[in-house]
VOGU-3710 file (C-alpha; in Angstrom, 3 decimals, decimal comma):
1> xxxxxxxxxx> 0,000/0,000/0,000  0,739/3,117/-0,693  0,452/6,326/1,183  1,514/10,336/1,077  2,889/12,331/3,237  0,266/14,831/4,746  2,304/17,922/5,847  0,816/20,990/4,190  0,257/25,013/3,384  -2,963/26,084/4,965
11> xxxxxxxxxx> -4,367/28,999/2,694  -6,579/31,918/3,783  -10,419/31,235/2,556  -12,975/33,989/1,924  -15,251/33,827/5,322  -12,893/31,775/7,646  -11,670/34,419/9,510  -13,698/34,391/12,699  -14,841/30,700/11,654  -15,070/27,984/13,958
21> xxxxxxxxxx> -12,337/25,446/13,817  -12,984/22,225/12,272  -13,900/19,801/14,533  -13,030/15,918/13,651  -14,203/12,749/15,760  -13,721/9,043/14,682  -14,992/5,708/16,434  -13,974/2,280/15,092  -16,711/2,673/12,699  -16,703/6,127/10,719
31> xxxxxxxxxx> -15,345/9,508/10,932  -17,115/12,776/11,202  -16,042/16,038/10,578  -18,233/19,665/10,842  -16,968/23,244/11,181  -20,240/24,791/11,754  -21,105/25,127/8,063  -20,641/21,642/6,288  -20,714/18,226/8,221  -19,749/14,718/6,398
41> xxxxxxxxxx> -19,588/11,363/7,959  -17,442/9,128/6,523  -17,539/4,550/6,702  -13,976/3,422/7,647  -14,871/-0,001/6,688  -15,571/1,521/2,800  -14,536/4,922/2,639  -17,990/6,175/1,545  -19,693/9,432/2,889  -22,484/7,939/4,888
51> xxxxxxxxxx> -24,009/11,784/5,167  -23,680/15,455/3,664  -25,348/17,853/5,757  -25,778/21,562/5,471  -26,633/24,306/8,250  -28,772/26,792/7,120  -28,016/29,084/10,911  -30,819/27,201/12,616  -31,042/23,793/11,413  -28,920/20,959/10,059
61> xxxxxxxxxx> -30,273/19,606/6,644  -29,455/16,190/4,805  -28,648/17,175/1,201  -27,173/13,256/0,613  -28,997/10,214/1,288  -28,797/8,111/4,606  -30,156/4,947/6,536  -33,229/7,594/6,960  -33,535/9,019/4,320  -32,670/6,656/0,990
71> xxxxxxxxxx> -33,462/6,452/-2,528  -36,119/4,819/-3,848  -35,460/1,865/-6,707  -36,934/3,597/-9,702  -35,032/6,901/-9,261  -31,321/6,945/-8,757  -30,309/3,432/-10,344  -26,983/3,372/-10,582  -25,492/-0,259/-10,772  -26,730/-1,456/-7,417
81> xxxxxxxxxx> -28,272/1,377/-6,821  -26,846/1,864/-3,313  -29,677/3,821/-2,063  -28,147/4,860/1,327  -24,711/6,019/0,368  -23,939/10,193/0,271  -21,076/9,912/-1,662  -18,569/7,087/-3,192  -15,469/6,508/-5,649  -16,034/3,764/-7,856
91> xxxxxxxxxx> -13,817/3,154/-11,363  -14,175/1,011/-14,522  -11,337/-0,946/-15,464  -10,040/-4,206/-16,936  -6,827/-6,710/-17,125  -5,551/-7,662/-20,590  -5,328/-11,565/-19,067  -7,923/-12,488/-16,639  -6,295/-14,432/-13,728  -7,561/-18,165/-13,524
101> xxxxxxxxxx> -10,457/-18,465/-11,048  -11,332/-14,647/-11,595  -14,479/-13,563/-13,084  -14,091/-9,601/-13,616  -17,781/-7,480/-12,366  -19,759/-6,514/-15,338  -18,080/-3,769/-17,405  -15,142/-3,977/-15,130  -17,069/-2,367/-12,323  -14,422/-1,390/-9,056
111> xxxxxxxxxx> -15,333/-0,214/-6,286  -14,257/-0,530/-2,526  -16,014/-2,754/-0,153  -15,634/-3,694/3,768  -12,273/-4,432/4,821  -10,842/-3,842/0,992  -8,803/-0,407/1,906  -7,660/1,968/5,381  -9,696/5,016/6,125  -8,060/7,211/8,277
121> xxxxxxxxxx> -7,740/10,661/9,731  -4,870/11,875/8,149  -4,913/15,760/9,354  -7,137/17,015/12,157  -6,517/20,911/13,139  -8,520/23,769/13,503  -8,407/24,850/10,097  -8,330/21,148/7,761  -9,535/17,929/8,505  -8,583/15,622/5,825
131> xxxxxxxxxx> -9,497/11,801/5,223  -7,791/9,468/3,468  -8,653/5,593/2,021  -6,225/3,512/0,143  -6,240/0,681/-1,189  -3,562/-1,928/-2,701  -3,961/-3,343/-6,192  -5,893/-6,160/-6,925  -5,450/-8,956/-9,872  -8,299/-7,321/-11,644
141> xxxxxxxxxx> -7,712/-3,624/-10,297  -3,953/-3,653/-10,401  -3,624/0,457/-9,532  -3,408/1,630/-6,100  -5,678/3,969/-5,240  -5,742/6,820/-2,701  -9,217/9,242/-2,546  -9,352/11,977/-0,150  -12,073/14,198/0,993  -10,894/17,645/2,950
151> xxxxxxxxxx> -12,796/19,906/4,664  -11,594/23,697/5,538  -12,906/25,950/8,185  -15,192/28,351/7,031  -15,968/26,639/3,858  -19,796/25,530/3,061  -18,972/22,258/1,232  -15,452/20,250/0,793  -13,120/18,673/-1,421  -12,371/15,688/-2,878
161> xxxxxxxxxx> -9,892/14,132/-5,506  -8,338/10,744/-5,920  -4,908/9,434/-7,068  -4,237/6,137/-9,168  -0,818/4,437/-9,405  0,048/1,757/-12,056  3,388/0,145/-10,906  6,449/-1,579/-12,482  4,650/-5,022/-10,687  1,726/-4,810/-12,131
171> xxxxxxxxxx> 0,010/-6,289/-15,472  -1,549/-4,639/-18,712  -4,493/-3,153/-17,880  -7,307/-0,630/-19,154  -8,989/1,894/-17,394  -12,044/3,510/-18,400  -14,025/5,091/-16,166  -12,593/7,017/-12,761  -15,900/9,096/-10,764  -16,768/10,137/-7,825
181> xxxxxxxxxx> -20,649/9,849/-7,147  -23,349/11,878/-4,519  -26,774/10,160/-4,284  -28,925/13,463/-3,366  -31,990/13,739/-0,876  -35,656/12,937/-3,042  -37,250/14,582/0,237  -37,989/17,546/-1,923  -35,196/19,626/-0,741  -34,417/19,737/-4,604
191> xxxxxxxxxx> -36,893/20,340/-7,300  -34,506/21,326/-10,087  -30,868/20,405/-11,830  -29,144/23,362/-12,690  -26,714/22,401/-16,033  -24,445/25,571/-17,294  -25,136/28,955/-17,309  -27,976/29,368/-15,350  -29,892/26,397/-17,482  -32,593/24,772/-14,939
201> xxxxxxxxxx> -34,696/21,633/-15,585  -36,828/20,554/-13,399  -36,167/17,121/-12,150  -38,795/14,490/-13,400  -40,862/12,582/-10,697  -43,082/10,683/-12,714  -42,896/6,659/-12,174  -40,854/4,412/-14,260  -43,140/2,229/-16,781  -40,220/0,138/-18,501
211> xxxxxxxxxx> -36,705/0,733/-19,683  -36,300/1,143/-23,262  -32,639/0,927/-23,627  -28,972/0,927/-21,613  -29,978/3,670/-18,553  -33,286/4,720/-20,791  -36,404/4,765/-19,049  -40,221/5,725/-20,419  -41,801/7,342/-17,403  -46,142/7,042/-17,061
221> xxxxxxxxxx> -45,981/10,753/-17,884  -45,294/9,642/-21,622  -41,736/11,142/-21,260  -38,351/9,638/-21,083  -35,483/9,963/-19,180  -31,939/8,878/-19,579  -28,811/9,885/-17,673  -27,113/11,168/-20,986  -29,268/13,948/-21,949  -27,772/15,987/-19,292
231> xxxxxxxxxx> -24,239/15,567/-20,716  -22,008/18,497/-21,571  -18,503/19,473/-22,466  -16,957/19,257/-18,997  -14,642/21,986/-19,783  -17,317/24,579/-20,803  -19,277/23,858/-18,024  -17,043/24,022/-14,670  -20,441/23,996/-12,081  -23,499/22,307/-11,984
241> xxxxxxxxxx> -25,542/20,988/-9,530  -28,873/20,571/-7,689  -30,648/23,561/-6,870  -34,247/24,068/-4,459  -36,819/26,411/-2,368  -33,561/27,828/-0,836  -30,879/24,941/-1,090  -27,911/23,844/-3,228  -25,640/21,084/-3,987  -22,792/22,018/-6,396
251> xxxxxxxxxx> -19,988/20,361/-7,724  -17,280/23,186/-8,933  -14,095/22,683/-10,799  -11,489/24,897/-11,225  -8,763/23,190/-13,803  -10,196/20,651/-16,089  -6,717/19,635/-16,971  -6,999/15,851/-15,952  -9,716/15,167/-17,791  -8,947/12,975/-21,281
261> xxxxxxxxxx> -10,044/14,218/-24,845  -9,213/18,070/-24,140  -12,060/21,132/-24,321  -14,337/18,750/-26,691  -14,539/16,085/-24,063  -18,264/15,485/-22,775  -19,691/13,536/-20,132  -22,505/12,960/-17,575  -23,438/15,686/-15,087  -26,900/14,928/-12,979
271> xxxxxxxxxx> -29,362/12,502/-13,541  -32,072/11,486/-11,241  -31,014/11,789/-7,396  -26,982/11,499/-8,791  -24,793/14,113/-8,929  -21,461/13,084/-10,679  -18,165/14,181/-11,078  -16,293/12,113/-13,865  -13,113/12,219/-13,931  -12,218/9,871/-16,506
281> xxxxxxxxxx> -14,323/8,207/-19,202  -14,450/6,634/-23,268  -18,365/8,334/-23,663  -18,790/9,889/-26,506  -15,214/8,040/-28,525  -13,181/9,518/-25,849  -9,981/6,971/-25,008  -9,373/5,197/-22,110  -5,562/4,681/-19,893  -4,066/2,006/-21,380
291> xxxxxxxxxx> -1,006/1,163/-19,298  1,615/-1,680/-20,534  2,936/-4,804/-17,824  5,243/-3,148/-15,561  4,877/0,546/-17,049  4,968/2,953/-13,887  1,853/5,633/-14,458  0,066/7,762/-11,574  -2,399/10,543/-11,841  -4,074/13,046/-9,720
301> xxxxxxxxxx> -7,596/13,586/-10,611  -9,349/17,046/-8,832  -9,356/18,104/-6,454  -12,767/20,029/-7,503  -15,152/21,240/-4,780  -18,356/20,005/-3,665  -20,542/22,990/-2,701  -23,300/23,553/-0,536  -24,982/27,232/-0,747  -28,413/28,653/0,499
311> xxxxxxxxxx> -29,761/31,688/-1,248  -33,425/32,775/-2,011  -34,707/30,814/-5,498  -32,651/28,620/-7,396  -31,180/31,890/-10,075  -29,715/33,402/-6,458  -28,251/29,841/-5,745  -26,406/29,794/-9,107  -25,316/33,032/-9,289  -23,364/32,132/-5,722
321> xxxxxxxxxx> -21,758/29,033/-7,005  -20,706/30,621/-10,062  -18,599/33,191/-7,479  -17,491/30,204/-5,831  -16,182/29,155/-8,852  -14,422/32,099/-9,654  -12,806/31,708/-5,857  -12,048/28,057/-6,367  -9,850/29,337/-9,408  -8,069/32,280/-7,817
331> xxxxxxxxxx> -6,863/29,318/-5,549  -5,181/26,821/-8,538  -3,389/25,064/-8,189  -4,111/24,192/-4,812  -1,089/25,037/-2,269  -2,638/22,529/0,473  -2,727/19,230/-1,608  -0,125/16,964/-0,541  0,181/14,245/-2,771  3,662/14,330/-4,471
341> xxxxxxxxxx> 2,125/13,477/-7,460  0,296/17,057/-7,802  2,076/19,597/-9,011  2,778/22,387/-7,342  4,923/24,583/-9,361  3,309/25,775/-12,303  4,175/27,824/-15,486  2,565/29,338/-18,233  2,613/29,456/-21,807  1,920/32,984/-24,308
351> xxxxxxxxxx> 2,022/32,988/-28,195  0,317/34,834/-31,149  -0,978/32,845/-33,548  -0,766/34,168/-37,554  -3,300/32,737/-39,612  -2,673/32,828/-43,698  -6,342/32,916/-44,390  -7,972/35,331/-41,999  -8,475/35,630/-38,310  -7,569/32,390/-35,689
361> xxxxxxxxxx> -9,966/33,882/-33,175  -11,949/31,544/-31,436  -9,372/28,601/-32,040  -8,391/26,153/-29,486  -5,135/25,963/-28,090  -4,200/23,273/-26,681  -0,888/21,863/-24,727  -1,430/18,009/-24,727  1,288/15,582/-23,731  3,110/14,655/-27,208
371> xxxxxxxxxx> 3,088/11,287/-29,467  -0,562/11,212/-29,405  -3,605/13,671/-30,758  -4,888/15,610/-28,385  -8,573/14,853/-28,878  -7,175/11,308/-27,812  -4,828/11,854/-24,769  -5,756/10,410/-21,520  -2,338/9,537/-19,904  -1,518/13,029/-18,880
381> xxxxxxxxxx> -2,427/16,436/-18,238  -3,901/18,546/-21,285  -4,116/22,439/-20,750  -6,085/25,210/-22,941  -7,933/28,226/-23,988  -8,799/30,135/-26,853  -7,422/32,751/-29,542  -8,777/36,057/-28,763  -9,296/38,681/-31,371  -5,832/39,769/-31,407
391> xxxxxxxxxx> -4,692/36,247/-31,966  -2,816/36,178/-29,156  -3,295/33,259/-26,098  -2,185/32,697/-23,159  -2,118/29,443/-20,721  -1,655/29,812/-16,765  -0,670/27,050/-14,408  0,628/24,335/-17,057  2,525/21,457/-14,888  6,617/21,943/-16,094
401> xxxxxxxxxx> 7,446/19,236/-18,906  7,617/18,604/-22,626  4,321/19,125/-24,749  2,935/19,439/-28,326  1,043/22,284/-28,944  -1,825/22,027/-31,119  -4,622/24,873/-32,587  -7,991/23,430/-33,871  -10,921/25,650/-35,525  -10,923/28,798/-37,103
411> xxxxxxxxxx> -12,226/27,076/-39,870  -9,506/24,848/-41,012  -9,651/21,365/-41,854  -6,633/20,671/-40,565  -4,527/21,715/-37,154  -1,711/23,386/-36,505  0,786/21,729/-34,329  4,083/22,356/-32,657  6,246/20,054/-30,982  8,714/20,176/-28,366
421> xxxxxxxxxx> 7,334/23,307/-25,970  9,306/22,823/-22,852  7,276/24,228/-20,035  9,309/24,930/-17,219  8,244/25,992/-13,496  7,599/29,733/-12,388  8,604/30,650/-15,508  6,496/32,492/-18,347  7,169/30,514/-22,188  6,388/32,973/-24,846
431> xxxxxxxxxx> 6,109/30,821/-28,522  5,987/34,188/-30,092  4,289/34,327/-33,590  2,795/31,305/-34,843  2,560/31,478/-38,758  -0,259/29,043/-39,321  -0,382/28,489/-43,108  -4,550/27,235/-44,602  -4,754/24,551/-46,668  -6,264/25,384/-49,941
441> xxxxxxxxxx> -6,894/23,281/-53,231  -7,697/26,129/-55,451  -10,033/28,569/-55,972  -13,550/27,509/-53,095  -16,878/26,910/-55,014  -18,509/27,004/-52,005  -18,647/25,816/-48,215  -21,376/24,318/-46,017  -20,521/24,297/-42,602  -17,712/25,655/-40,561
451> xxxxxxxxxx> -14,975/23,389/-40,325  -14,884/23,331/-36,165  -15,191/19,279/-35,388  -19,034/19,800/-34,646  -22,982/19,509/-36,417  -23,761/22,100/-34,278  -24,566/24,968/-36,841  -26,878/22,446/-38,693  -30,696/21,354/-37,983  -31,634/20,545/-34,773
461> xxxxxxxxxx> -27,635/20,801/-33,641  -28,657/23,118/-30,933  -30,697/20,779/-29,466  -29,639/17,670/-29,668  -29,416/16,060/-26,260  -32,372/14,288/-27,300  -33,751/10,755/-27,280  -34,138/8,941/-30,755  -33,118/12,039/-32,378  -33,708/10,504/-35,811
471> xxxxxxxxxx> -37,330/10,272/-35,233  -37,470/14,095/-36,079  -36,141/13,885/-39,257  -38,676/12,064/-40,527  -40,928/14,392/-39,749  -38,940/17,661/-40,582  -37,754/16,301/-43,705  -40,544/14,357/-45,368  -39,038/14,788/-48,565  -35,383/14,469/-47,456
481> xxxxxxxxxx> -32,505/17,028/-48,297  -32,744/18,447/-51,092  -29,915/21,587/-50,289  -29,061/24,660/-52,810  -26,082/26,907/-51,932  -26,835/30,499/-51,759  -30,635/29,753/-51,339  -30,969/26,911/-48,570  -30,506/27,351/-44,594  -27,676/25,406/-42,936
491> xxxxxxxxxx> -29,523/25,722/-39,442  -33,042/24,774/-41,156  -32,200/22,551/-44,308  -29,222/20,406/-43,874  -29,960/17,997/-40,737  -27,353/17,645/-38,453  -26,932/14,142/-39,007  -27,442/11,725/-41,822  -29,051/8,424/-40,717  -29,238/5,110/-42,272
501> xxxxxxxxxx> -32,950/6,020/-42,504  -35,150/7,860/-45,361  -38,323/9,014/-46,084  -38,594/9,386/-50,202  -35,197/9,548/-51,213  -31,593/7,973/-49,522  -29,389/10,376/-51,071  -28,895/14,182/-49,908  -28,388/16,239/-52,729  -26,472/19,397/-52,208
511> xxxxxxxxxx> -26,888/21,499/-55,753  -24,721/24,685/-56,138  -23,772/26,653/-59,369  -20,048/26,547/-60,877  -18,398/27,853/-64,022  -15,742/24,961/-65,089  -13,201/25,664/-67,237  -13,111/21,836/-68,215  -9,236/20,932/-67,889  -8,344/21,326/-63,732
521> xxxxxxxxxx> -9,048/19,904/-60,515  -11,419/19,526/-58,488  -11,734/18,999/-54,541  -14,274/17,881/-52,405  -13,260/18,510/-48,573  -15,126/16,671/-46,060  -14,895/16,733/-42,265  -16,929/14,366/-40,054  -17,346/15,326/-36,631  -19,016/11,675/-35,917
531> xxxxxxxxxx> -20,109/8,307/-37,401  -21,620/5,142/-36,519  -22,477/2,099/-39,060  -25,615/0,707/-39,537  -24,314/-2,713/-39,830  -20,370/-4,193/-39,426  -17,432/-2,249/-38,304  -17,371/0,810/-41,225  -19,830/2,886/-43,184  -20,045/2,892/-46,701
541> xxxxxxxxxx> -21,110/6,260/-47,817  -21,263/6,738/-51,316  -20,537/9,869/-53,421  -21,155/11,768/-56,235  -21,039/14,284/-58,554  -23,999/15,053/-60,815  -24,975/11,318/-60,522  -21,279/9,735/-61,084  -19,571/8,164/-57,837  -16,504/9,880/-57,164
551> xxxxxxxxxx> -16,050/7,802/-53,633  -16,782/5,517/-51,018  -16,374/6,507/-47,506  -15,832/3,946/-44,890  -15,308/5,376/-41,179  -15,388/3,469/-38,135  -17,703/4,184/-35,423  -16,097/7,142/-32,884  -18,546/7,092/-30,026  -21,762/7,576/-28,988
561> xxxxxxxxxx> -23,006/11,417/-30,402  -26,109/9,666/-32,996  -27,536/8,032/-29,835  -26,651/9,425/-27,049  -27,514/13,149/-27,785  -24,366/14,790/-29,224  -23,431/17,151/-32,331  -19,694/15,489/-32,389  -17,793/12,817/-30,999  -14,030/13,131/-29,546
571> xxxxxxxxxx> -12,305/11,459/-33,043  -12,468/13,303/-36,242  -11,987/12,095/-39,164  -11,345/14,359/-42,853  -11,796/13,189/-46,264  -9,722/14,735/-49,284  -12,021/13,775/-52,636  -10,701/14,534/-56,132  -12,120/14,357/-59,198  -12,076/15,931/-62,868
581> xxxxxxxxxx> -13,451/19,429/-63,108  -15,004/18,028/-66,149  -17,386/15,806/-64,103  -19,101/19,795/-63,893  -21,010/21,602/-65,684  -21,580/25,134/-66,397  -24,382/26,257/-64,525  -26,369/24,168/-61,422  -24,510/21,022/-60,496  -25,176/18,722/-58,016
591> xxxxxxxxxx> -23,629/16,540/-55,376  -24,789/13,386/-53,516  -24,195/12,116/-50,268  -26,021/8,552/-49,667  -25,648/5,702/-47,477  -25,613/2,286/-49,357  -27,019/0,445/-46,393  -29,652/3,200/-46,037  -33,649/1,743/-45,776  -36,833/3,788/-45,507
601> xxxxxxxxxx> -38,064/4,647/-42,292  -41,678/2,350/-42,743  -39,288/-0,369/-42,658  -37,685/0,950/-39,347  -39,975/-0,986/-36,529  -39,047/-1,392/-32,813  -40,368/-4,313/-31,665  -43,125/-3,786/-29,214  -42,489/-7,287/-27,349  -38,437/-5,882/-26,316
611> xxxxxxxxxx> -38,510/-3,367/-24,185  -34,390/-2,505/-24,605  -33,264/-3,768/-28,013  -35,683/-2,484/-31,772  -36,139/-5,210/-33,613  -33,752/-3,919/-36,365  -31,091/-1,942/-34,235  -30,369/1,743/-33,815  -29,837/3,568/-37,267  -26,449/4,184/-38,391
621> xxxxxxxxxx> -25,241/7,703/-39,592  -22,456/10,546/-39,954  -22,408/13,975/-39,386  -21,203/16,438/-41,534  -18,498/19,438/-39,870  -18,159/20,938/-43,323  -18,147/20,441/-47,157  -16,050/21,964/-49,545  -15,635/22,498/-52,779  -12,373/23,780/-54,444
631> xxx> -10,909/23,823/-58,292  -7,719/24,140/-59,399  -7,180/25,331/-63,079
//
């Protein structure tokens, strides 16, 4: 087992002078710590929060479940449910060779139960309490893990984070999922999730009728509900939370920078009584650690905060967390964490970035560990931000080391990368100017789209954490897409995504007006922010150019966007198409874009005797970034 040392800087919070202390107890059975504001009681047997309270200057209130006050089955599933736990660490994660005698949980499922780790008390003063569990490897969990929850005096919530270590005696092994998880109060303390930027839904409380697919359920009000709808980009979305009469239950994060997949990266937020804070997870094509037999690899995921406020209405209550945000930030890195893993000493990175073509503002730039894209990075750290209108950037609090520095959007089809940044501690790295050269094929035809890695400028991308977002189509398109450049929406008549499904016709058609000279180029640019085949392992997209294929398109799938409510999945994939300007004609011209496994949507029928699985499967498709056209003479 392995442990940290616990010595520590104790900073100055906002409302703790005058505080009183934190005050710690522990029994042979669980630990309990309150300084007046927040109280948690924590299992030594499991290392699981047995209760979040909050004092509201006359009373104590349960915003986590207890023994008293549990979940009921039908809300709040979530693997075994575990209807009386506040709070708990679990991970998904599997061996490359299962040990004889072994039979791994279902989806690798990890989690600590009695007499599996050590809780302990690691620092009890009048100013931190902090609790610690570890736990050793195991044959089909071979990382050691050490989660810590830390309470400060005169803060109204606490922190938690957790650190996994791979060692040199350990096998190959996949992780997947890391999380830590709080099972809320269904007392009606909270009436309403609050997702981003003051965006409130209320929380539904109809009954359960059946599950119609993985964590799908169809509720007696006609509705459904699924824990994916409420999935955002975790970096664009630092707080969420639930929110009540005059109660709320936050979870804040101030760096995002140990999250895998970069600023694109989405995941799960709230669902039913569960608030969640992923750390780690392959939703949405994102990539899992993959760690070789004996490789040494350790990571600190968080800390981020878990806040508990009380302000009049639930618009008051966000407009307080988002402060505490912007405390929690002023903060980072954290001077208090004592893991040697965490890093400490920070510096930052400053450039300007020159593009050939126009402006770069708006870009992402992005300092991911090098050797592997950044969309797919989940070893390390990534760090980011965004070209302002100047072009210039500039990165705070990047852990010292060797990175590749990439810029994505503005636009381009392709990124700009740099290797070999050194980042080095307390220390400011200024790249200077950046001279980011477009990629061009000629003189443009025309564009659809903006090439950005996302359907979102396209029909129904604005709203498309949706279940069985294909059944719109159908009805918004009864005639299918039939798009003219110069004349045609993007936001009202190109859907965001292109099923395996049809009403009248299976190919879009995309008509736009050229002049050929007859003897050049031509070059048909085509970025997909997501696919998923209908049947096998590829698509087979089929292309052409006033009714002559020019190309077949096979992509694999790269997550879950088509059915799990997204506009883009973490892998990208661009196609570069050529053919003979003389395949055009002077005048209207037209291009199609059809799926050779596509079938009509009257021959689309869920079964009505499976409640999970349609008879003939979920529909393939792809989504479009951008199209475009370019000739060379």
């Amino acid at each position: 087992m392995f442990t940290f040392a616990a010595g520590s800087i104790i900073p100055a919070y906002a409302g703790s002078a005058g505080a009183p202390g934190v005050h710690a107890t522990e029994n042979t059975d669980r630990i309990s710590v309150n300084n007046g504001k927040i109280d948690i009681e924590v299992s030594r047997s499991e290392g699981i929060i047995l209760s979040i309270r909050k004092f509201d200057g006359k009373s104590w209130h349960d915003l986590g479940v207890t023994e008293e006050k549990a979940a009921y089955g039908e809300h709040g599933n979530d693997y075994a449910n575990d209807p009386e736990t506040a709070m708990y660490w679990d991970a998904n994660a599997d061996v490359a060779v299962v040990p004889p005698g072994l039979t791994p949980d279902k989806k690798g499922y990890y989690r600590l139960h009695a007499g599996q780790g050590h809780t302990s008390l690691i620092v009890n003063t009048p100013d931190r309490a902090e609790i610690s569990t570890t736990a050793d490897p195991t044959p089909l969990f071979p990382f050691a893990v050490d989660y810590r929850y830390v309470v400060f005096r005169g803060q109204s919530g606490f922190y938690a984070y957790v650190v996994l270590h791979h060692d040199k005696s350990q096998p190959e092994a996949t992780l997947y999922q890391t999380r830590f998880v709080i099972k809320t109060v269904m007392d009606g303390t909270f009436d309403q999730w609050a997702i981003g930027d003051g965006k409130f839904l209320p929380i539904p409380q109809a009954a359960v009728v059946k599950q119609v697919t993985d964590a799908t359920f169809q509720l007696a009000d006609g509705t459904v509900k699924t824990k994916y709808l409420n999935s955002v980009y975790w970096a664009q979305v630092p707080v969420y939370g639930y929110t009540g009469k005059n109660l709320g239950l936050w979870m804040i994060e101030p760096s995002p920078e140990y999250h895998n997949g970069g600023p694109i990266k989405q995941g799960q937020t709230v669902h039913d009584n569960v608030l969640l804070r992923v750390l780690q997870s392959v939703h949405f094509g994102a990539s899992p650690v993959h760690v070789e037999s004996g490789e040494e690899w350790s990571k600190v995921y968080g800390p981020f905060f878990v806040y508990a406020n009380q302000e009049p209405g639930s618009s008051s209550l966000w407009k307080d967390a988002d402060a505490q945000l912007t405390h929690q930030k002023s903060l980072w890195p954290y001077t208090w964490v004592s893991s040697p893993e965490y890093s400490h000493a920070r510096g930052d990175v400053n450039g300007h970035v020159q593009l050939s073509s126009g402006s770069a503002k708006g870009a992402w730039v992005i300092l991911a560990p090098p050797g592997v894209d950044w969309s797919a990075q989940s070893k390390g750290y990534n760090f980011w931000t965004k070209v302002d209108a100047s072009g210039a950037f500039h990165i705070p609090n990047v852990i010292p080391g060797d990175y590749s520095l990439h810029i994505s959007g503005a636009d381009q089809p392709t990124d700009f990368t740099q290797d070999s940044v050194r980042v080095t501690a307390h220390e400011k790295t200024d790249l200077g100017s950046l001279q980011w050269t477009a990629v061009t094929h000629g003189t443009r035809v025309f564009q659809l789209g903006t090439f950005d890695r996302s359907a979102g400028e396209f029909r129904n991308g604005d709203d498309a954490r949706g279940y069985q977002m294909y059944l719109r189509y159908a009805k918004q398109f009864p005639d299918d897409v039939h798009f003219t450049v110069g004349k045609s929406s993007p936001s009202q008549d190109w859907n965001y995504a292109q099923w395996t499904l049809y009403n009248k016709d299976p190919e879009w058609k995309l008509s736009f007006d050229a002049h050929p000279s007859g003897g050049g180029q031509a070059t048909l640019t085509v970025g997909f922010a997501s696919s998923q085949p209908a049947h096998g392992k590829e698509t087979d997209l089929r292309v052409s150019v006033n009714g002559t294929e020019v190309a077949q398109i096979h992509l694999p799938k790269t997550g879950t966007a088509g059915y799990r409510g997204g506009v883009q999945d973490s892998p990208y994939n661009l196609r570069v198409i050529t053919f003979p300007e003389s395949l055009l004609k002077d005048g209207q011209n037209t291009l199609g874009f059809r799926h050779a496994d596509a079938r009509p949507f009257r021959d689309f029928v869920p079964d009505p005797s499976s409640a999970v699985v349609p008879a003939n499967g979920a529909p393939g498709q792809v989504m479009y970034d951008a199209i475009r056209l370019e000739i060379q003479k």
